[in-house]
N, C-alpha and C positions, 0 to 999 in steps of 0.2 A: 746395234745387232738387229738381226733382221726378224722378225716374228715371222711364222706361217704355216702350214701345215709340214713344208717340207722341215723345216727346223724342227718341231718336238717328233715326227717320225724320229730323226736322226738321234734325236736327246732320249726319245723310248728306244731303241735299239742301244745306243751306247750304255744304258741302266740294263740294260736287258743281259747284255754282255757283262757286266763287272764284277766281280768276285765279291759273293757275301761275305762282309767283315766278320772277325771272330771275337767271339763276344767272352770274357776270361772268366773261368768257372768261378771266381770269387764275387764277380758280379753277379751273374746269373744267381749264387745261391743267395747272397744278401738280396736281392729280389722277391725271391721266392718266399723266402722268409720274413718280408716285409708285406708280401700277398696272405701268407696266413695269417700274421699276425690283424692285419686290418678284417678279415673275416672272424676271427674270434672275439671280436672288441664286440660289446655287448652296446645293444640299440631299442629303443623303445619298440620298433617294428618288430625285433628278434622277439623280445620278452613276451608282445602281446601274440605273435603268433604262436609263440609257446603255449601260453595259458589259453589259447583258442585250442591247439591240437589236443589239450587235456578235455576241454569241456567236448569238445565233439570234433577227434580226429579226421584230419582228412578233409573238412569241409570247407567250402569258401569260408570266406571271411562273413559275409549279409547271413547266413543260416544263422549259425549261434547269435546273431544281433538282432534277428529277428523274432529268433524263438524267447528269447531275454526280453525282449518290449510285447510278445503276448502274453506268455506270463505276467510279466508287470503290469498290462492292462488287467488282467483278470483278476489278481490279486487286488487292484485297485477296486475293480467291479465289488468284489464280495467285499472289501472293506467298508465299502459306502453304507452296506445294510447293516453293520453292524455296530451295535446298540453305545454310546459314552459312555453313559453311567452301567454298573451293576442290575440284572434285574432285580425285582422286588420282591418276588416270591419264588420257589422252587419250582411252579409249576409254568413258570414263563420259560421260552426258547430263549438264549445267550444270540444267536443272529435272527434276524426278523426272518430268514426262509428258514427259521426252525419252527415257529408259527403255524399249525393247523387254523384252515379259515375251516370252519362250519358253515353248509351249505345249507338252509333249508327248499325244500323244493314248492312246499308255498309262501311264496312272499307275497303273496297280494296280485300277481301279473297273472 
């Protein structure tokens, strides 16, 4: 058989011409009903975009992940000053930036 451009003109005109087959509504609907069903089936992607539209509708996905890891740092931040053990007396701060330093203004300089 011969290849060339005159052949697939001929072979797209003859497609071009042919009667779309008819496709039987039993099929068509078992399709469709095979197309929702795979859209309903539940997915780690579906679940976590879920619980992202709850924490903050709407947004990309990096906002809420971002705003979760500054938080996280900060909490970490404040955690670091704050104290193991119980203080000692009641008149100690529970975090060290509860602590008043006392300034005096002659130190000797």
């Amino acid at each position: 058989m011969e290849q060339g451009p005159d052949n697939t003109e001929d072979l797209d005109r003859l497609f071009a011409q042919a009667p779309a087959p008819a496709v039987p509504r039993a099929l068509e609907r078992r399709i469709l009903a095979d197309f929702d069903r795979l859209v309903a089936r539940w997915t780690f992607a579906k679940a976590l975009r879920g619980v992202l539209d709850l924490v903050w509708p709407g947004a990309p996905v990096w906002q809420p992940a971002c705003a979760f890891a500054l938080s996280l740092m900060i909490g970490l931040g404040v955690a670091a000053f704050a104290p193991l053990e119980p203080p000692a007396d009641e008149t100690s701060g529970v975090f060290a930036l509860d602590q008043s330093f006392d300034i005096e203004g002659a130190q000797g300089v």
